[in-house]
Every structure is written in C-alpha cells, then in structure tokens.
Residue frames as qw, qx, qy, qz and C-alpha x, y, z in Angstrom:
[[0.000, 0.888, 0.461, 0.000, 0.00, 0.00, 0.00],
 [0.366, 0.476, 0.201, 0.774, 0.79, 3.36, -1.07],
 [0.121, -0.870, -0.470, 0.086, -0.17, 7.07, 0.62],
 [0.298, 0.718, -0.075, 0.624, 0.92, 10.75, 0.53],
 [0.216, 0.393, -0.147, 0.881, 2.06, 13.48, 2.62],
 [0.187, -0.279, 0.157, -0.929, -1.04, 14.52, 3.25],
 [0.856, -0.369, -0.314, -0.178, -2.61, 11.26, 5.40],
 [0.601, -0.647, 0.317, -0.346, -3.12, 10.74, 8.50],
 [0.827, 0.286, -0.467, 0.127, -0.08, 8.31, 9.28],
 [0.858, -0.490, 0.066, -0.137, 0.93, 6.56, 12.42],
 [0.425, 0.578, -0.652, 0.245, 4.99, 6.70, 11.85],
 [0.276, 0.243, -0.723, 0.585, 6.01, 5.49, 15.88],
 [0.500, -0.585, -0.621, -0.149, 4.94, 4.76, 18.85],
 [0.058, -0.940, 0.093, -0.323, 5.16, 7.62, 21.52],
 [0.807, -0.392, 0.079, 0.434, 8.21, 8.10, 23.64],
 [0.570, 0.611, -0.430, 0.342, 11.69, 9.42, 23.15],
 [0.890, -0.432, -0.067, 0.128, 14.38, 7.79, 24.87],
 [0.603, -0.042, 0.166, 0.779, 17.51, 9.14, 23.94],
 [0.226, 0.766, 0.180, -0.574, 17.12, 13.01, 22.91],
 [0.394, 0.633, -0.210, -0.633, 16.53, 13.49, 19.30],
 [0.292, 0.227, -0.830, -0.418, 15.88, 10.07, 18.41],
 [0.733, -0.089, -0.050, -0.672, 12.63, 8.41, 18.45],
 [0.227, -0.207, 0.907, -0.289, 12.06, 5.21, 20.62],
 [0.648, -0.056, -0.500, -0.572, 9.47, 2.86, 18.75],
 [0.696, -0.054, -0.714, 0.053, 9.72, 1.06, 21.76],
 [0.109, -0.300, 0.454, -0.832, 8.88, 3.28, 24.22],
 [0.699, -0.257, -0.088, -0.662, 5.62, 2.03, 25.12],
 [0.552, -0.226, 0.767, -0.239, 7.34, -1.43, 26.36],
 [0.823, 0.280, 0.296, -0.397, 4.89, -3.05, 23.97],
 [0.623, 0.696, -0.347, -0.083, 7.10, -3.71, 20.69],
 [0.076, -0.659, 0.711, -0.233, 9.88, -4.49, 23.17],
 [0.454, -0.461, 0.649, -0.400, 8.26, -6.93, 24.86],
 [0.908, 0.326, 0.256, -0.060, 6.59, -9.49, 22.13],
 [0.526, 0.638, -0.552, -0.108, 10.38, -8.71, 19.92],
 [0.235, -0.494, 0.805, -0.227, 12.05, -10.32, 22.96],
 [0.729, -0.098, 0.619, -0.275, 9.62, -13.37, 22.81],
 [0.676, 0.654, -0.145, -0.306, 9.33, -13.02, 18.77],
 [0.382, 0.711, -0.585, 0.079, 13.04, -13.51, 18.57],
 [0.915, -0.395, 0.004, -0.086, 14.03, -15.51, 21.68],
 [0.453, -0.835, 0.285, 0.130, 17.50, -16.31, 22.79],
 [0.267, -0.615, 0.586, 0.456, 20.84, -16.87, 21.35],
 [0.437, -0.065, 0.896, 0.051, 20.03, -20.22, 19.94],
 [0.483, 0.703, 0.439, -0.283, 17.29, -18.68, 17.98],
 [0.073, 0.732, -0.410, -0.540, 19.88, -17.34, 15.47],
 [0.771, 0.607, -0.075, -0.175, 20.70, -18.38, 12.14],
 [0.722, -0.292, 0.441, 0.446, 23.79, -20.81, 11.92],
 [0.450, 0.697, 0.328, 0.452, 23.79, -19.23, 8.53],
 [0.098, 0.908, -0.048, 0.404, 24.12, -15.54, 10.41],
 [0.713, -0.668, 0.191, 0.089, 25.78, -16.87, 13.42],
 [0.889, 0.038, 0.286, 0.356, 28.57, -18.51, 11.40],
 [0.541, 0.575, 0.153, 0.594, 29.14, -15.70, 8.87],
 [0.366, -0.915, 0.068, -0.153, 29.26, -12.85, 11.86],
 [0.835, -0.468, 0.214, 0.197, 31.81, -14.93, 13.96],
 [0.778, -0.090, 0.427, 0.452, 33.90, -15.52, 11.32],
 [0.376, 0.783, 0.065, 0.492, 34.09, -12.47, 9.53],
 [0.399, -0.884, 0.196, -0.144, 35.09, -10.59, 13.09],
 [0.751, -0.451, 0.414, 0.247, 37.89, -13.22, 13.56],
 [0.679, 0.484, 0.353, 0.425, 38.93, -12.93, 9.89],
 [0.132, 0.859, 0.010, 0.494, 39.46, -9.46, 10.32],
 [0.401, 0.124, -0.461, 0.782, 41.37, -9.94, 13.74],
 [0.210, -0.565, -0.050, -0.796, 38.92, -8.34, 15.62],
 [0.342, -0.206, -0.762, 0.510, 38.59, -8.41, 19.93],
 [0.250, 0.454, 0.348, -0.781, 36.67, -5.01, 20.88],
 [0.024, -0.347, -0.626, -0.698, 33.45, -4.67, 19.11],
 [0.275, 0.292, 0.334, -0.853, 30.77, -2.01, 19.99],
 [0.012, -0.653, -0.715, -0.251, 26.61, -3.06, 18.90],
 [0.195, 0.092, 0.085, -0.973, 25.32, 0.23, 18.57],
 [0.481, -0.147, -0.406, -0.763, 22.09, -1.71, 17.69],
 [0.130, -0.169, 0.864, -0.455, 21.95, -3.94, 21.03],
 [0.732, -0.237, -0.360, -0.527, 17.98, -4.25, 21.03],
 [0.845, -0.496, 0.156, -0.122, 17.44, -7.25, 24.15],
 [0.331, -0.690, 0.643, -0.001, 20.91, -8.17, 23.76],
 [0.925, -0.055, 0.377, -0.010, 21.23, -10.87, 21.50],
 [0.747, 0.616, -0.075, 0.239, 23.96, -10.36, 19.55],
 [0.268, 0.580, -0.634, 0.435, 26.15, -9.37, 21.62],
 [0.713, -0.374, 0.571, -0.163, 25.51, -12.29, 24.36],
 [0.932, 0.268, 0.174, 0.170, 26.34, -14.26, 21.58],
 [0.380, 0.759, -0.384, 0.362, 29.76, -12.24, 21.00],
 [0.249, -0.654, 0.623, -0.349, 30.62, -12.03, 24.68],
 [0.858, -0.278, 0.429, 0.040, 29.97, -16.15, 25.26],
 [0.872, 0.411, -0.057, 0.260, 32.29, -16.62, 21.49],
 [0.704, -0.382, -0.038, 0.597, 35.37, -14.26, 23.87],
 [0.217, 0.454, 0.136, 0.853, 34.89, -10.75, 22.15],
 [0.220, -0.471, -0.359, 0.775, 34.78, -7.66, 24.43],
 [0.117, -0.543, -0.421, -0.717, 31.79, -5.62, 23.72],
 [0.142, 0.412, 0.279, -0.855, 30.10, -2.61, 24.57],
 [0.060, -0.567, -0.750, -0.335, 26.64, -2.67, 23.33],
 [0.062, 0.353, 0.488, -0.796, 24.11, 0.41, 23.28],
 [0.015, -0.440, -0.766, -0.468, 21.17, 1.12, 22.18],
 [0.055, -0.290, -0.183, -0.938, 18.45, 4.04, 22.21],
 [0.692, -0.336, -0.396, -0.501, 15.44, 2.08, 23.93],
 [0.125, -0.100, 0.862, -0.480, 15.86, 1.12, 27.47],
 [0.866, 0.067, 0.161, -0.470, 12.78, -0.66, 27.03],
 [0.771, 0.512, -0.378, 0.010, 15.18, -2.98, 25.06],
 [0.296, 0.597, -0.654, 0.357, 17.75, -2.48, 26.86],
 [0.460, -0.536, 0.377, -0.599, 16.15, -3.95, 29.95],
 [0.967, -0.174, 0.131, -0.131, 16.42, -7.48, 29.01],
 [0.733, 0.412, -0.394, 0.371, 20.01, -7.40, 27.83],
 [0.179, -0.649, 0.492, -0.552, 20.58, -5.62, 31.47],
 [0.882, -0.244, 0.278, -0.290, 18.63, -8.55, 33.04],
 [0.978, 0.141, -0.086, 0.131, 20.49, -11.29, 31.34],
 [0.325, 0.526, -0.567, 0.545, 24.53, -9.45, 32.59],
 [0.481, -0.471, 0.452, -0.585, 22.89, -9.60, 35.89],
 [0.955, -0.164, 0.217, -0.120, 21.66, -13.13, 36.14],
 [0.915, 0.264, -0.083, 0.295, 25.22, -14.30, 34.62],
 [0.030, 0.925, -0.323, 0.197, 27.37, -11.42, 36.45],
 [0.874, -0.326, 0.314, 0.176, 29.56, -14.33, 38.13],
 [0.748, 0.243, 0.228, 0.573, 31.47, -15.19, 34.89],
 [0.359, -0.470, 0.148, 0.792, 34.16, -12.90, 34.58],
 [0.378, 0.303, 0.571, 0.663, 32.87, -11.83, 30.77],
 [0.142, -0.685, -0.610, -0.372, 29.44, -11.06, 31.44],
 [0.444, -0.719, -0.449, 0.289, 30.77, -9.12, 34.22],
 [0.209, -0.498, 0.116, 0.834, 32.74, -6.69, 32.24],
 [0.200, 0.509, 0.651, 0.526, 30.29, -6.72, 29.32],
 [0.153, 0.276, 0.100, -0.944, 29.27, -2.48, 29.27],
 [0.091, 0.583, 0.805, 0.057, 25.74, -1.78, 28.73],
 [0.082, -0.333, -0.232, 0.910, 24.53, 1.91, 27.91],
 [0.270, 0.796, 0.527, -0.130, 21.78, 3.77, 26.73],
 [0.272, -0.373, 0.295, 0.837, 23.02, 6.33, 23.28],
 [0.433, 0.777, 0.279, -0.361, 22.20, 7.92, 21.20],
 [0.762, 0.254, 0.388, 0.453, 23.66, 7.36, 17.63],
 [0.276, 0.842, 0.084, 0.457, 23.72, 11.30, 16.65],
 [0.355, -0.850, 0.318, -0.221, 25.63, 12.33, 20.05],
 [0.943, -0.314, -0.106, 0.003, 27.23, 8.62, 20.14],
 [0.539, 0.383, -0.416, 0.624, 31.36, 9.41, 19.82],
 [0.136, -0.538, 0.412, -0.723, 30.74, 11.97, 22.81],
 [0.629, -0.517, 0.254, -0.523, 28.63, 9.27, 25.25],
 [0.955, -0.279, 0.065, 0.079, 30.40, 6.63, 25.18],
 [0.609, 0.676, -0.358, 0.211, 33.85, 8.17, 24.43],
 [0.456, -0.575, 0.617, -0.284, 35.10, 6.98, 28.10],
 [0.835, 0.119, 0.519, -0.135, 34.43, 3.36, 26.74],
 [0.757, 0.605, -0.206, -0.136, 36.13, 4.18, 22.91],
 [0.710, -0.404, 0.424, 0.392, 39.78, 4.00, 24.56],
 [0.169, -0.422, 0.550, 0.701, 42.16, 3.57, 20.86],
 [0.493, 0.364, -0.396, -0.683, 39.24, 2.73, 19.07],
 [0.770, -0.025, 0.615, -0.166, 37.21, -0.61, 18.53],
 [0.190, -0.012, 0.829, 0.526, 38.60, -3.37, 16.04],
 [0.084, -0.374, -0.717, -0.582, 34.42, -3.23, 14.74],
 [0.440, 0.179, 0.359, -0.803, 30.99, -1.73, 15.26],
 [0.112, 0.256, 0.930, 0.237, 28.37, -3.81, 14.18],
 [0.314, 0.213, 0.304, -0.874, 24.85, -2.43, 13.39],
 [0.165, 0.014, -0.927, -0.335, 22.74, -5.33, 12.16],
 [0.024, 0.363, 0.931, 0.044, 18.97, -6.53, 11.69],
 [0.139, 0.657, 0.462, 0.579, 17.58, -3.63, 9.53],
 [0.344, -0.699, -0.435, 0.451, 18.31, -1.14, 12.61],
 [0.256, -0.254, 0.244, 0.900, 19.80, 1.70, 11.19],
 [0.037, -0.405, -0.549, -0.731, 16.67, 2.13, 9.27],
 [0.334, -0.792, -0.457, 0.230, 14.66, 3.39, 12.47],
 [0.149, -0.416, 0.019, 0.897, 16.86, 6.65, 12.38],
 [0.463, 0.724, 0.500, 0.106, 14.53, 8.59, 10.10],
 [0.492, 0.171, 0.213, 0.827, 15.38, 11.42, 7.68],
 [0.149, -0.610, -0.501, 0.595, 14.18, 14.59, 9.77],
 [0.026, 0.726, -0.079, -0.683, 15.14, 17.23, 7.79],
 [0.715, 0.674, -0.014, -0.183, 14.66, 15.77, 3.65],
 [0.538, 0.785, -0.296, -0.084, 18.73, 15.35, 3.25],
 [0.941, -0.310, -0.136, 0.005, 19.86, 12.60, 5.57],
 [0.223, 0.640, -0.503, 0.537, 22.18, 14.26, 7.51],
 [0.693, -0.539, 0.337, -0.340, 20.90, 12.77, 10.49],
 [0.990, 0.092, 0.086, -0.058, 22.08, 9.65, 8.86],
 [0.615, 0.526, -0.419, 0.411, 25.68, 10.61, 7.93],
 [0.234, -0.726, 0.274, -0.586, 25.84, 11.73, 11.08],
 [0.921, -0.233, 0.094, -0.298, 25.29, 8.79, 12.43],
 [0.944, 0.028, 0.079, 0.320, 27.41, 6.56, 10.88],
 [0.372, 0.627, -0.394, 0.560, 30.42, 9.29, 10.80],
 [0.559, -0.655, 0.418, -0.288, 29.84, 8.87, 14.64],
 [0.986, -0.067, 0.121, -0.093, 29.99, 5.19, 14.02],
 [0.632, 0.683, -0.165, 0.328, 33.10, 5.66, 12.01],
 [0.216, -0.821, 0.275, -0.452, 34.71, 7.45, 14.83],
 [0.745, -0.506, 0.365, -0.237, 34.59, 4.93, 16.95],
 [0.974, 0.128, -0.084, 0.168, 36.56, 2.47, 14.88],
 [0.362, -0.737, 0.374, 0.432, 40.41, 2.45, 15.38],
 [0.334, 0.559, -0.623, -0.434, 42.44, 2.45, 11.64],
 [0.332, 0.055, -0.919, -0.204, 41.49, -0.96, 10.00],
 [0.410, 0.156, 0.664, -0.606, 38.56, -1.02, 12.31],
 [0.122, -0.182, -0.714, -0.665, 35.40, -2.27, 10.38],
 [0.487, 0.210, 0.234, -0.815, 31.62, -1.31, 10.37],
 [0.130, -0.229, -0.804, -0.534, 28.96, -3.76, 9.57],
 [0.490, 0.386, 0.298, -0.722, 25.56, -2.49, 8.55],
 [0.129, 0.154, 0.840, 0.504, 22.85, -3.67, 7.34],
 [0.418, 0.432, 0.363, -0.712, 19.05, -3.13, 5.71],
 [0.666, 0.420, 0.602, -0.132, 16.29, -4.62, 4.17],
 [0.274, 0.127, 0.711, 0.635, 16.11, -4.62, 0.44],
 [0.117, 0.479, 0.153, -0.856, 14.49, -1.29, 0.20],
 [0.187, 0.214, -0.615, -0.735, 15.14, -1.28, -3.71],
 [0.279, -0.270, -0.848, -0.361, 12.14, -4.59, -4.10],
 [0.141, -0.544, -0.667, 0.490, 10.45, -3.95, -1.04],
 [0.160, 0.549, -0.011, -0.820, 9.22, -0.36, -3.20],
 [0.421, 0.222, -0.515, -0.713, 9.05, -1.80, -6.45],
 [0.308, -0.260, -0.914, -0.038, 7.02, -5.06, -4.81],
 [0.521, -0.493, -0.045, -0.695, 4.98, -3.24, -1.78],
 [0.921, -0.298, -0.251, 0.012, 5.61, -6.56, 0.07],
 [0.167, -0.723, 0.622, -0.249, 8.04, -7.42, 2.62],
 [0.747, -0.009, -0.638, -0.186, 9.17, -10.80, 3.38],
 [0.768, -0.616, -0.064, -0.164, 7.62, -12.63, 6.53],
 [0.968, 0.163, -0.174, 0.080, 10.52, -14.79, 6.78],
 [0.181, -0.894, 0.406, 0.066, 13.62, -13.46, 8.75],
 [0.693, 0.636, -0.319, 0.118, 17.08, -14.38, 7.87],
 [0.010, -0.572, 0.634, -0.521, 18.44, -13.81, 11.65],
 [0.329, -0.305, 0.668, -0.594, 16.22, -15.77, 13.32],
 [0.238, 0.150, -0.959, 0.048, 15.15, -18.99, 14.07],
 [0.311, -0.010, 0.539, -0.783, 11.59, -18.72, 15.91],
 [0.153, 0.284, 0.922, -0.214, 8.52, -20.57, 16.78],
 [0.293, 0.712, 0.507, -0.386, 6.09, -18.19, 15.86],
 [0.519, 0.332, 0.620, 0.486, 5.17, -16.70, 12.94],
 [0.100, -0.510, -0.127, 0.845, 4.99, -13.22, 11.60],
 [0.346, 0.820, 0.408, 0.202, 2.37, -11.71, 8.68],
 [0.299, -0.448, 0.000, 0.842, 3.98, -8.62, 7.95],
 [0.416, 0.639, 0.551, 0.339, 1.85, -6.17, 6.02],
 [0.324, -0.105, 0.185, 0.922, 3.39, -2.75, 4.26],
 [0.033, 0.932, 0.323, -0.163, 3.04, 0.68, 3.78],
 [0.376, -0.098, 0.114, 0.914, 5.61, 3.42, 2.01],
 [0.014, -0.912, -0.319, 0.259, 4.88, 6.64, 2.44],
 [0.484, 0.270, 0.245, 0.795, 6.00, 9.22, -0.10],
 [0.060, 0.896, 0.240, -0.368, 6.65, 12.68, 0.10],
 [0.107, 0.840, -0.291, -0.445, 6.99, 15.25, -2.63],
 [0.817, 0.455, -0.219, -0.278, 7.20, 12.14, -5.03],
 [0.092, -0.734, 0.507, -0.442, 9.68, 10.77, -2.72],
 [0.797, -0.225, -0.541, 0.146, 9.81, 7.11, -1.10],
 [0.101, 0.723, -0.393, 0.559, 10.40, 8.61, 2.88],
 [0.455, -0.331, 0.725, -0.398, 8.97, 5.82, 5.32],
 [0.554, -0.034, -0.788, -0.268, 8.22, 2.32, 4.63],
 [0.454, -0.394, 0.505, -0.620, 5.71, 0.92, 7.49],
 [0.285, 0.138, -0.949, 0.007, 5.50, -2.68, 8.72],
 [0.651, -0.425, 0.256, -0.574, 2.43, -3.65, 10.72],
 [0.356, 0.291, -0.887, 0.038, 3.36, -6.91, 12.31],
 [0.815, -0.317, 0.127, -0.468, 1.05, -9.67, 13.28],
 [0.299, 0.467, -0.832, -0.027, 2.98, -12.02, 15.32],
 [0.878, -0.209, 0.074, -0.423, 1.21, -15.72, 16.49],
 [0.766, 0.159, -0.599, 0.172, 2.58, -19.05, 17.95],
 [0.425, -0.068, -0.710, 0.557, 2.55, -20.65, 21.06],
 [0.093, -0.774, -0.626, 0.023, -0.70, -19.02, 22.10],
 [0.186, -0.662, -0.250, 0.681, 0.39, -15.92, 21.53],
 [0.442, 0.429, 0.489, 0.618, -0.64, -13.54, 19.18],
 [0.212, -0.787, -0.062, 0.576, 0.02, -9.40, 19.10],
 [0.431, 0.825, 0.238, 0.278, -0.09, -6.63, 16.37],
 [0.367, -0.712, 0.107, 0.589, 2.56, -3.74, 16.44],
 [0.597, 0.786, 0.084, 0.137, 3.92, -1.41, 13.96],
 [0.560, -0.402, 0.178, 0.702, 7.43, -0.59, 13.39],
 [0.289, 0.942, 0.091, -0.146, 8.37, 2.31, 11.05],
 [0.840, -0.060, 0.256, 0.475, 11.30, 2.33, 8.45],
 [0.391, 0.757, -0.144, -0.504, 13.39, 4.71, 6.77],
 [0.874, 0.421, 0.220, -0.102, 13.18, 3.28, 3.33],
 [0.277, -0.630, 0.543, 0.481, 17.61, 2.91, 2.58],
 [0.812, 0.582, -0.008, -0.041, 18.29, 2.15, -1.41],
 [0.856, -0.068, 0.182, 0.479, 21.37, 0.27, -2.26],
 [0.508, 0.555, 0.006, 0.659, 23.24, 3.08, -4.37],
 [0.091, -0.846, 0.015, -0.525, 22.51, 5.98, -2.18],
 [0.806, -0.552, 0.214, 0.011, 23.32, 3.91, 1.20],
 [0.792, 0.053, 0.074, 0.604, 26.86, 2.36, -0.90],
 [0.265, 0.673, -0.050, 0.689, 27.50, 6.56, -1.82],
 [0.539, -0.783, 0.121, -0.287, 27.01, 7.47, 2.22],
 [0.799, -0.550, 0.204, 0.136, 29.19, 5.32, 3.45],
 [0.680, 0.318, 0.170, 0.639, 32.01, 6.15, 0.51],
 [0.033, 0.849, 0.033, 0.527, 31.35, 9.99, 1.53],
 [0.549, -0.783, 0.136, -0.259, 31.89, 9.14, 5.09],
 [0.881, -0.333, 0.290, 0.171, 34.79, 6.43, 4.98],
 [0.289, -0.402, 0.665, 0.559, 36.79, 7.06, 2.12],
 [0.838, 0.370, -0.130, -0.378, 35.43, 6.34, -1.85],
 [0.610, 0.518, -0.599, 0.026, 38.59, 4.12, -1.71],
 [0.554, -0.259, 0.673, -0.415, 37.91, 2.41, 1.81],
 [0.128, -0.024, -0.987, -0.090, 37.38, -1.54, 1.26],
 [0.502, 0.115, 0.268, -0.814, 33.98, -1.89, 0.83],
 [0.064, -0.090, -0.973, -0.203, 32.34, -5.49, 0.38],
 [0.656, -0.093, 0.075, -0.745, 28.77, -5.80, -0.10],
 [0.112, -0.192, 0.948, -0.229, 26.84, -8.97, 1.01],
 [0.381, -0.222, -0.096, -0.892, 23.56, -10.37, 0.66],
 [0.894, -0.325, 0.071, -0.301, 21.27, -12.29, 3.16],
 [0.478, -0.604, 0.633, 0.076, 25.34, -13.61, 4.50],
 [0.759, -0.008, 0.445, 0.475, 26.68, -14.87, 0.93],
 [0.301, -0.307, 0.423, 0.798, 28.60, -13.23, -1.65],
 [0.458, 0.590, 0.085, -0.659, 26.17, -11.23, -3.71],
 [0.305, 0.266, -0.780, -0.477, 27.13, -13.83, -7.00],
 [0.074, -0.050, -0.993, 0.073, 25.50, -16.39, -5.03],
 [0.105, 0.560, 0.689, -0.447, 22.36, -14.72, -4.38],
 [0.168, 0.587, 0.681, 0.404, 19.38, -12.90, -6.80],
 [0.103, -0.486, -0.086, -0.863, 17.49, -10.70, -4.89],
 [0.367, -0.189, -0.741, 0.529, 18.24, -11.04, -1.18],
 [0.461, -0.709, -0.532, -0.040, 16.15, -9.85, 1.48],
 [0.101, -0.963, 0.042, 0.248, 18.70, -7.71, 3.19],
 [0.633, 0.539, -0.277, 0.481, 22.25, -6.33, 2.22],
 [0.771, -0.546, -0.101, 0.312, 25.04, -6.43, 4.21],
 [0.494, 0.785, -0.117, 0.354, 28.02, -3.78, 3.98],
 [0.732, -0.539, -0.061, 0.412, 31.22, -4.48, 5.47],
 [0.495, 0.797, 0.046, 0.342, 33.49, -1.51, 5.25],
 [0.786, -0.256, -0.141, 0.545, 36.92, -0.69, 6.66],
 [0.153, 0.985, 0.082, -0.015, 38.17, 2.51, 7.76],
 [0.550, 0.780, -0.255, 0.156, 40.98, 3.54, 5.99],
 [0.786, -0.180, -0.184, 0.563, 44.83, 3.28, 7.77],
 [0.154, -0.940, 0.079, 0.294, 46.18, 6.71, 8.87]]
C-alpha cells in the first residue's frame, strides 16, 4: 500500500528515549513481544551466526561495539564466542532485558565486564567516548536497525551523522557492519518478506506494508506486524526509513573514504550467489592513517 504526505499516518509509537531520536519502543509493547518473537541466542541463524563470527575473527577483531543492542542478543552471543563488547542502544525498554540477562550471569568474569549503555547514535562518539579508549577493532549495526533513524530534515544528515559517529569509533582498519532490508524490491514489490534471515523462531509473523512518499519521494516504509505461535498472538507497527542500495553504498564512501574496502553482502553470501536477497550487508573498513 501506497499514501501521501497529506494522510493521516501513524509513523512510531510515543516516547523518546535518547534526545533526538525516536524510541518505537517506548511504550514497552514492541519491546516486549520482539524479545519473545526472537528468543534467545540459539534462535539465530547458523547461517548468520557462522558468517558474523567468522568475519570478526577474519578481520582480527577483539573489541566490538553493537550500537544496535535491542534485548541483547547479539552481543551475548559475541561475549559467550570471547569478544569484548560494549553494546548500546536508544530504547531502554530494550535495553532492559540485555541488562537482566549481565545480571543473572554477572559471576562469569565476561558477562561481568560486558558495558551496557543507553546512546544515542547522533551524540554517540561523545557518550560513550570513556568506553572508545584507541578505538574498537568493529561496530556492528545489524537486523535492519539503522533504518529506524529517520530522515528529519529531507537530506539525511541525520544519517551521515550517524554513521560518521559510528566511524569514529573504529580504530584504523577497524570495520563497520551495517545492514538493511532490500528497500530497492520492497518499493518496487509493496511486500516485505515474513521470513527473517536472523532468526530462528517458533512463531510466525504476517507482515503487512506501507511506504509513504513525500513530494514524489519514497520517505517511510511501514510494517504492521502480526505475530502468532505458542498461544500468543500481538499486532505492532514498526516504522522504516526506506535505505536504497546506491545511495546507502555513496554514504558510506562519503563518510569512509570512496577508496575504503567496501564489500557488499547479501542475506550472508557473496552477492554472486544470491538474486534478490532480502537484506544487504556492507562491510566496510576505515581507511589506515
């Protein structure tokens, strides 16, 4: 489905948790059915589990900062594979079950220096720069997060911004993965697929779209999700900005280098191996001094 400008449209759910970035997960609700939606480590994709791990260790990499924490499953699944991470994330609604799970495991020496914080992705170099030290070997920002920042002001500066924070944080040869949905079909189809790529889960998810255009524009892409299984079933909307491959590969060449190593990926194999993946994956290295 299709609509303008000028309808009545339901982008988020109230809240802001971080200043000048909208929590869709303020309300608890969203939070609390992702956590069950998704479910715990094990719920991952040996497919994404495998190709994560082993790209981070391919690259040498020990510190890694999730700027997209969400309940904490990606990076409990770093800190039990022996990578030191700092994980934050805008939503303490979110954040409250990755807090709960350091606590019930605070014994083991990992989980007891695993950092938890609440940031904000436009301010992040400055709030967690007690925590950057010489710079992490990677930042990870994975499972179509990075498309919740919307584009405030028409010329996604909020978005360089972002990732030039993200940048920051890396030390020379550091790498950034990010990813996000296949924008490019998901506009010229109207559909989204149910079907996640990260996760592994019992229940099942309908997932029915919405892009909203302004000024002839593609500027939000909305999801209403109806998720059921295991007697539970719950509606929620999430709200996207709508990233296209070219313009997202030209941001991160504006912001890293046009001559930074940039690999693209799709749904975790080598873009020969795959049509017209679901998301894309962009690992990209910042330059050597």
């Amino acid at each position: 489905m299709t609509t303008s400008a000028d309808s009545v449209f339901v982008a988020r759910s109230d809240g802001i948790s971080a200043e000048g970035v909208r929590d869709q997960y303020a309300d608890g609700k969203a939070a609390k059915v992702w956590e069950i939606f998704i479910g715990d480590k094990n719920s991952r994709t040996d497919n994404y589990k495998n190709f994560l791990i082993d790209m981070l260790r391919k690259k040498g990499c020990k510190r890694v900062l999730d700027v997209a924490c969400g309940t904490g499953v990606d990076s409990l699944m770093l800190v039990e594979e022996g990578f030191e991470v700092v994980s934050v994330d805008a939503s303490d609604k979110m954040l409250k079950y990755a807090l709960k799970e350091r606590w019930n495991r605070r014994k083991e020496a990992s989980f007891d220096n695993w950092i938890i914080e609440e940031a904000n992705w436009l301010t992040l170099y400055d709030d967690i720069q007690e925590h950057i030290k010489d710079g992490f070997d990677a930042v990870i920002c994975l499972g179509n997060s990075f498309a919740h920042l919307m584009d405030g002001f028409g010329d996604q500066r909020e978005h360089k911004q972002a990732i030039r924070n993200f940048e920051k944080c890396l030390k020379p040869g550091g790498v950034l993965l990010i990813d996000h949905r296949n924008y490019d079909n998901i506009l010229e189809t109207g559909a989204t697929p149910a079907k996640s790529i990260y996760y592994n889960t019992s229940h099942t998810a309908d997932i029915k779209t919405s892009v909203l255009f302004y000024c002839g524009k593609p500027a939000l892409v909305s999801m209403d999700y109806l998720i059921e299984g295991n007697k539970l079933s719950s509606e929620f909307r999430l709200s996207y900005y709508p990233h296209e491959l070219k313009r997202f590969r030209d941001i991160l060449g504006e912001i890293f280098s046009p001559k930074a190593a940039h690999q693209l990926y799709g749904d975790f194999k080598e873009m020969s191996q795959v049509k017209n993946p679901a998301f894309y994956i962009h690992l990209i290295e910042k330059p050597q001094v």
